[in-house]
C-alpha positions in Angstrom: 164.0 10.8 173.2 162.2 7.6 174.3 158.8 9.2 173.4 160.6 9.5 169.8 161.9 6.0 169.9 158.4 4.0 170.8 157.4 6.3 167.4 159.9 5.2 165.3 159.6 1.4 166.5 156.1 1.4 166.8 155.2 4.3 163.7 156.5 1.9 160.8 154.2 -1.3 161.7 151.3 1.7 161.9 152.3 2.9 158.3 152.6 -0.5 156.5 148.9 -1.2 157.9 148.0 2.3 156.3 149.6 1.8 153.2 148.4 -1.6 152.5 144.7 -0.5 153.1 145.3 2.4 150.9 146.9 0.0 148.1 143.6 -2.2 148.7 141.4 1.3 148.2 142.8 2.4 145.1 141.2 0.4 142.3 137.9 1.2 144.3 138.4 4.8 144.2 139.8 5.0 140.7 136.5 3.0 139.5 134.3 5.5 141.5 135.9 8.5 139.5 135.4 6.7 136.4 131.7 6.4 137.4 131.6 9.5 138.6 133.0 11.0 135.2 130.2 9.1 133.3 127.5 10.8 135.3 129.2 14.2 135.1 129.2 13.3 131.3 125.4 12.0 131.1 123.9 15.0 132.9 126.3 17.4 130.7 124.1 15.9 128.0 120.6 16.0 129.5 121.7 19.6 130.3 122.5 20.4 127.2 119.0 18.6 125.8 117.0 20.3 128.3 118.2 24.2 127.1 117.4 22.4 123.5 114.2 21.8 124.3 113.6 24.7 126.6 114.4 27.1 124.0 112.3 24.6 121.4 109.2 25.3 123.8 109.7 29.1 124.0 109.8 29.4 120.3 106.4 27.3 120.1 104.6 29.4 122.9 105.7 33.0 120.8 104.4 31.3 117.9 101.4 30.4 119.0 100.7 33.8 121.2 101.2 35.1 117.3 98.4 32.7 116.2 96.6 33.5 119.3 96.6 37.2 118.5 95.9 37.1 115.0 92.9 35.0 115.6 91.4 37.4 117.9 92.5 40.4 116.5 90.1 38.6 113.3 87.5 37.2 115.8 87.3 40.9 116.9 87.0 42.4 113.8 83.8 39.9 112.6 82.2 40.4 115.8 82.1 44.1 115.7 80.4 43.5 111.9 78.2 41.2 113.4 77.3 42.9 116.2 76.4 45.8 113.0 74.6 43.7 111.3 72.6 42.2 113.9 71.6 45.7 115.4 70.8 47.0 112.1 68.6 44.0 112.0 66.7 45.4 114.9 66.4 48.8 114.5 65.2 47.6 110.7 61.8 45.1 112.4 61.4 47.7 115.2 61.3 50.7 112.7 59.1 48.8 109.7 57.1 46.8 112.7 56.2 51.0 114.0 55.1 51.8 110.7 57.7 54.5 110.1 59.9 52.3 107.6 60.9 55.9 105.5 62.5 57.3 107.7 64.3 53.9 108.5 65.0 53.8 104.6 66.9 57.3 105.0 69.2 55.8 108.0 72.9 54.8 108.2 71.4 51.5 109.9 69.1 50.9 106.5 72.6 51.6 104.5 74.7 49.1 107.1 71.2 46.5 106.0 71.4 46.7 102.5 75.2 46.3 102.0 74.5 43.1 104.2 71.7 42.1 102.5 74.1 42.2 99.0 76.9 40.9 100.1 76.9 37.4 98.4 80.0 36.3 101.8 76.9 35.2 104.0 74.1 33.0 102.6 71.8 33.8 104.8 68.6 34.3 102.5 67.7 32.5 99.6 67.5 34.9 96.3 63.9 35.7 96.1 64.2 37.3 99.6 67.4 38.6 99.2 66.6 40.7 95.7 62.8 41.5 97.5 64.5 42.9 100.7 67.5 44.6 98.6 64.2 46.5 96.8 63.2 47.3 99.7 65.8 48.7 101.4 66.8 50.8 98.2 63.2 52.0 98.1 63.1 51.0 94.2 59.9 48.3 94.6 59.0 49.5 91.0 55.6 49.3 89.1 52.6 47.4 90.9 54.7 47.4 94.3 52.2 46.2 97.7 53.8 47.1 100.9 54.3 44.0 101.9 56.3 44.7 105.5 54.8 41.8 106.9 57.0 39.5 104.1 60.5 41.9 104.8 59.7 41.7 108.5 59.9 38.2 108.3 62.8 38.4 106.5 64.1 40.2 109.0 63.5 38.0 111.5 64.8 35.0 110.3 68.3 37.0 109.2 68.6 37.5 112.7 67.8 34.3 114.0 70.3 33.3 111.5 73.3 35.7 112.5 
């Protein structure tokens, strides 16, 4: 009973202190909620920016793995016709350079030549040499022709430098 007696005479001075430092406390903690609130609020919104421009950035990087594809898929395709064209080239010198330019005439690599030679896409002769090298190829040099496989093989040469 004495034990609860000191408590009671003793308790009430102990509870006034904690109440009045509580009191003292409370526009303090109510203006660190209110702080607390705006930065829950401000990072809401950065979130909410961030997934924006997250997604933003994915949709760029498919598009330009699409552009990325499509210009190889085309850089593919015009190196495989160059890469034709440029042996076609060679077989063409090496075969008219051997002396044996009929039978080159006769080849899938002579047809490969020609159609390259009349494609008007590249300009990679001037006319003179294009129409003399078309003849050529097509075996049609007509009246008063010279061999002149030194000129085509020049020709040659230089279309392939050029490539």
């Amino acid at each position: 009973y004495d034990k609860f007696m000191c408590y009671c005479k003793t308790g009430s001075g102990d509870l006034s202190v904690s109440i009045s430092a509580a009191q003292l406390k409370v526009p303090a903690v109510g203006s660190d909620i209110e702080a607390s609130e705006g930065k829950l609020a401000k990072n809401k919104e950065d979130l909410k920016q961030a997934q924006t421009d997250r997604s933003a950035a994915k949709d760029a990087m498919k598009e330009a793995t699409a552009i990325r594809e499509k210009e190889a898929a085309a850089y593919a395709a015009f190196k495989a016709d160059a890469d034709t064209n440029v042996a076609a080239i060679a077989k063409a010198v090496a075969s008219i350079e051997k002396g044996v330019a009929g039978s080159f005439l006769q080849s899938a690599s002579a047809q490969a030549l020609r159609r390259l030679a009349q494609s008007s896409s590249e300009d990679l002769l001037g006319e003179v040499d294009r129409q003399e090298l078309v003849s050529f190829l097509s075996g049609s040099q007509g009246n008063g022709y010279a061999p002149q496989s030194g000129e085509i093989v020049s020709i040659l040469k230089q279309m392939g430098d050029t490539m």
